[in-house]
N, C-alpha and C positions, 0 to 999 in steps of 0.2 A: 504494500500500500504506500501511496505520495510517493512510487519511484523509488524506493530502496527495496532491494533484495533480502531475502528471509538469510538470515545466518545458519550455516548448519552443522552438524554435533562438531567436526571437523573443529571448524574455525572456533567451537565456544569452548574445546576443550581449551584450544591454544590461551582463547581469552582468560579462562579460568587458572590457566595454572597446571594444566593435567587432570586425568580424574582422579573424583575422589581428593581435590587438592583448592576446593572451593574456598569465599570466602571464610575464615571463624571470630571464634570471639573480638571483636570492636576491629572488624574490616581488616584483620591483618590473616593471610595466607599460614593454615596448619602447617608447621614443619615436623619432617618426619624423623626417625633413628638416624638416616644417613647424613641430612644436613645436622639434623644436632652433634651429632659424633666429632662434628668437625671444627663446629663455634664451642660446643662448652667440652671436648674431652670426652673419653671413651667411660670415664669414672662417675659422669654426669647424668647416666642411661641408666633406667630399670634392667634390670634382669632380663624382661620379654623381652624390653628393647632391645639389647644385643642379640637375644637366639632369633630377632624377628630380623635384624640385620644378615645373620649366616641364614635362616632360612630364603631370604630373597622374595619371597613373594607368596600369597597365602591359594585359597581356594573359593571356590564358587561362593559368594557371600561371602566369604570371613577373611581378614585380612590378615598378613601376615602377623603381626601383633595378637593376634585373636588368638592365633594358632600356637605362637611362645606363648601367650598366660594361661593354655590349658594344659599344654607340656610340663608346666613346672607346678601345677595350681595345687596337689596333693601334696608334695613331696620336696617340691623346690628345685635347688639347682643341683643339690647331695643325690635327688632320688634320681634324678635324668642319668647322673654321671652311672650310676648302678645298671640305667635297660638295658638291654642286648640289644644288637643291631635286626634280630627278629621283633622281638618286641616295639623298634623304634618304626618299624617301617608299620606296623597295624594300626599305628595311630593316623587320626583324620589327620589329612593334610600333609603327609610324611611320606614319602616313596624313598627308594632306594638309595638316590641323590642326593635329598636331603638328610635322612638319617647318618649317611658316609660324613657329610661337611659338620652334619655334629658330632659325631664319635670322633675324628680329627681333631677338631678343636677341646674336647675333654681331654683325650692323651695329649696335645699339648699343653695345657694348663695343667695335666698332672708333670707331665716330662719339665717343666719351669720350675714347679715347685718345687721339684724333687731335685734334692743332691747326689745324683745318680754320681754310682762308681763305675769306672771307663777302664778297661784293660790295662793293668799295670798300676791299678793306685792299691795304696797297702790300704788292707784293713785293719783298723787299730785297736778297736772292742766293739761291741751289742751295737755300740749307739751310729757307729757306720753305718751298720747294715739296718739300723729302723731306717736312717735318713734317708737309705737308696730305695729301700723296697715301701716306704709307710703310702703314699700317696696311691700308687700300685695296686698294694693290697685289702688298702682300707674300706675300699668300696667292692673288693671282690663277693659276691653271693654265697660264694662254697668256699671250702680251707683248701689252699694250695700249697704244695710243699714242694721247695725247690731246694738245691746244691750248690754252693758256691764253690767254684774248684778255684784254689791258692797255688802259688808255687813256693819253692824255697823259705822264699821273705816273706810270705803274707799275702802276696799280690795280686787281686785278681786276674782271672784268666777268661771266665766268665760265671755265668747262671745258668741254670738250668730245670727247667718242670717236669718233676717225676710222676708226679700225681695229681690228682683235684676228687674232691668228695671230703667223708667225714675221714679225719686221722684216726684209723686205726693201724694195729703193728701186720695186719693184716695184708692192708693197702701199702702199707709203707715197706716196700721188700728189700735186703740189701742191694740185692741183686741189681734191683733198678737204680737205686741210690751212689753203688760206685761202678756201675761201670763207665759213667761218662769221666770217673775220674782216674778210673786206671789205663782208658783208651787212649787218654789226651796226657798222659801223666802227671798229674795231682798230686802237689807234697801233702796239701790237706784240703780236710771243707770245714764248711761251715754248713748248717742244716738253717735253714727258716721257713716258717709258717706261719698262715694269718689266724685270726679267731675273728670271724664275721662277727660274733656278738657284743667286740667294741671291747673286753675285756681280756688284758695280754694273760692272766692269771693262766699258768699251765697246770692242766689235767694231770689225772692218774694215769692215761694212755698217753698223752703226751710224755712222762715221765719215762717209762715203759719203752715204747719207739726210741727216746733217746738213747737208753743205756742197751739196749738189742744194738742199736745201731753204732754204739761207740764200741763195743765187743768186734762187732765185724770190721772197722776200722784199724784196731790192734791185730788181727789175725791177718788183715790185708796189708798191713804197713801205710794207711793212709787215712793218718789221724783225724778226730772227728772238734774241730778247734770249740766248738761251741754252737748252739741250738738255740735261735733265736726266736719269741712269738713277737709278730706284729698285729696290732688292732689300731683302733679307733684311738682309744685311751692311752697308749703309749707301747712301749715293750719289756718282755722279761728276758732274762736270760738261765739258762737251764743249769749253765754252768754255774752259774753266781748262786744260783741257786739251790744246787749239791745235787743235783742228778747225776753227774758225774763219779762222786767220792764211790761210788759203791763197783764200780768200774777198776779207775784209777789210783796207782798208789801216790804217796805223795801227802802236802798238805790240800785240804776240805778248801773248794770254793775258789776263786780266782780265774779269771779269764786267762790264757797263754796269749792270746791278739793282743801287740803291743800296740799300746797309745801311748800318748805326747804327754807329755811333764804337767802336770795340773789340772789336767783335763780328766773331770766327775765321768763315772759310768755308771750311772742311777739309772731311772723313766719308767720305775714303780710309779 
């Protein structure tokens, strides 16, 4: 009408802003996680906000924001780092694609956190080995029990997963425990496992499994340094603990993993 042309969706998204990017509160343009990320800092974002960033884009109705606050809405951002990559993909809004760019970014923020030991650093007591494995195993669902194979001096060589399930001396078989270390030659290990229930407090099977396992150690000539649990709440050590004494002759208690001049090995 009076000579001008109807405008159409085309041109009003451009006028708008994009969709969904309309006027808001007192005439000024809604900004979303990617602009914000970038005026006020990555530390200035909720939660959804950044998973609504890595998710990129949401689903029919719901926006990507929609879709982070119902991924975290039970459990938060502890219970996310827990799903499985099956689990991640059955949720609305979540295919294969995105469940990968989340599990990525979970093991990185675990792999940051963590004071991972790298081939060739010594291990000095218990508290290494929480620092390397605590992130790792703190959110695992089941107890995992791995081997750390040492050479001469201490030094990592690497890790290793024998198991996963409940710790019994049953599951836990020498067998599987050294032979990644007499393949690769192993002066010693170290034993660690997690307790999913947050609590490092070692069991009577835990007790059990360590001193079977320190026997087959002596018999194999490839000493058993120490048995660490990791949780939530912190770590014990087996040794420090006297699982060992019933084992080994000697004086009751004491780590053999040297550490540094001053340095506590507590995390009761």
């Amino acid at each position: 009408m009076g000579g001008r042309r109807e405008r159409g969706p085309r041109e009003r998204i451009h006028d708008s802003g994009g969709p969904g990017r309309g006027a808001a509160r007192g005439g000024r343009s809604e900004r979303g996680p990617r602009e914000r990320i970038h005026d006020s800092g990555a530390s200035a974002l909720a939660d959804e906000e950044l998973l609504a960033i890595l998710l990129g884009s949401g689903t029919r109705g719901r926006s990507a924001r929609a879709v982070a606050a119902e991924l975290i809405a039970t459990g938060g951002l502890r219970e996310l780092a827990r799903t499985s990559a099956g689990e991640l993909r059955r949720r609305p809004g979540i295919g294969t694609a995105k469940s990968a760019t989340l599990l990525a970014a979970v093991e990185l923020g675990r792999r940051l956190a963590t004071r991972r030991l790298r081939e060739g650093d010594p291990i000095r007591g218990p508290e290494d080995v929480f620092h390397h494995f605590h992130a790792t195993l703190r959110d695992a669902p089941h107890e995992r029990f791995l081997v750390v194979l040492l050479d001469g001096r201490h030094r990592v060589m690497r890790d290793v997963l024998t198991s996963q399930g409940t710790l019994t001396a049953s599951l836990v078989h020498p067998r599987e425990v050294f032979r990644p270390a007499l393949r690769e030659g192993a002066a010693a290990i170290v034993l660690v496992h997690n307790h999913p229930s947050g609590d490092p407090t070692p069991s009577a099977e835990d007790r059990e499994v360590t001193r079977r396992l320190a026997r087959a150690g002596q018999l194999l000539g490839v000493p058993v340094l120490d048995h660490v649990v990791v949780a939530e709440r912190g770590w014990r050590s087996l040794r420090e603990d006297g699982a060992f004494d019933a084992v080994e002759e000697g004086p009751p208690g004491g780590s053999p993993l040297r550490r540094p001049q001053g340095r506590p090995c507590g995390g009761r």
